[in-house]
C-alpha positions as CSV (number, residue, x, y, z in Angstrom):
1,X,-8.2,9.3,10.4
2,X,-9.7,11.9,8.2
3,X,-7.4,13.7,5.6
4,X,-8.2,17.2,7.7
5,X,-6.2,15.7,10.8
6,X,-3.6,14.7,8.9
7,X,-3.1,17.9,7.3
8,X,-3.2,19.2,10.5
9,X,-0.4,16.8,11.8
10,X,1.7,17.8,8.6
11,X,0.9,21.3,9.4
12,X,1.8,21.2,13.2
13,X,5.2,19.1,12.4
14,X,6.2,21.0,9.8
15,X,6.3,18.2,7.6
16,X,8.0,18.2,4.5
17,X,9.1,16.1,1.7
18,X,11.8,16.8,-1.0
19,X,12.9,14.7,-4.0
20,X,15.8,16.5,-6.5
21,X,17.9,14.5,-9.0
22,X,21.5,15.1,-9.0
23,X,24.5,14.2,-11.5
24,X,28.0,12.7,-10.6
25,X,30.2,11.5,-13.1
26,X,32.4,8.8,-11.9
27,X,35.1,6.7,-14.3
28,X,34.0,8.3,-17.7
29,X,30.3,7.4,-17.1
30,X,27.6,9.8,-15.7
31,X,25.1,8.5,-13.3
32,X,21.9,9.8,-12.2
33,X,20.9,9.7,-8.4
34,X,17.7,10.2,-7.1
35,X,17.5,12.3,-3.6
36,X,14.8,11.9,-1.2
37,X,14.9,13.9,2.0
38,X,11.8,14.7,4.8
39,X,12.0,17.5,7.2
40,X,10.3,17.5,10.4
41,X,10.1,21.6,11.9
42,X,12.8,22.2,9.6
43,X,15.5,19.5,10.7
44,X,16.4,16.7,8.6
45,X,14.1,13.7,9.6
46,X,15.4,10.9,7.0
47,X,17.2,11.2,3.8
48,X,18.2,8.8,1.0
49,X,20.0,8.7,-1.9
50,X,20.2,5.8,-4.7
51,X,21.7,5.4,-8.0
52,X,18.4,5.7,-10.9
53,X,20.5,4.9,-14.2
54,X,23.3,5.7,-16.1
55,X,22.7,8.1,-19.3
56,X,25.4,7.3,-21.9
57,X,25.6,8.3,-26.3
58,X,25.1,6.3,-28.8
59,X,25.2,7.3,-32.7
60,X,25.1,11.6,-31.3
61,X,22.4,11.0,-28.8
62,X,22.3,10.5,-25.4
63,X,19.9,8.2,-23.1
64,X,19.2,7.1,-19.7
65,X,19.8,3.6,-18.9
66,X,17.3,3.3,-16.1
67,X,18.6,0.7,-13.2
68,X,14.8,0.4,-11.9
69,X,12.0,0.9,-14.5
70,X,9.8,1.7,-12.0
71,X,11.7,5.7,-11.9
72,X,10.7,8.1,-14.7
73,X,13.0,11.0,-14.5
74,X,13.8,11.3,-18.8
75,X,12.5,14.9,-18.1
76,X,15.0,15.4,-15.8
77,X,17.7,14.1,-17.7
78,X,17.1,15.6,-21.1
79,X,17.1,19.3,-19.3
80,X,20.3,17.9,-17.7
81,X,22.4,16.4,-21.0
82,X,20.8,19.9,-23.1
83,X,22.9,22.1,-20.2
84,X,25.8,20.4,-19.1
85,X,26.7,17.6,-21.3
């Protein structure tokens, strides 16, 4: 298939794909969850959600302690631990 018709497919369904990170704490620790949701014509299509890491401080600083190394979200989690933490 040529990337045209598949943009065209996408365009037709209405095809789209989200990813957000959100932030529960849950027994003094704070994990990071990574959301992944597709939309087909505006109704949900599939949607996960899966634990990423847990961010914890040591010595004043805080870090991520990624459960898959294969996620890169430290972005995400410094904007998070500079507003709410």
């Amino acid at each position: 298939m040529s990337d045209n018709i598949l943009k065209d497919i996408e365009k037709f369904l209405e095809l789209k794909n989200y990813t957000d990170y959100e932030f529960k704490e849950v027994c003094g620790l704070t994990f990071a969850f990574k959301r992944e949701i597709v939309t087909i014509k505006g109704r949900i299509s599939s949607a996960s959600i899966a634990p990423v890491g847990i961010i914890y401080e040591e010595n004043g600083q805080y870090y991520l302690a990624p459960l898959d190394e294969a996620v890169n979200i430290n972005e995400t989690v410094k904007e998070y631990v500079e507003k709410c933490i």
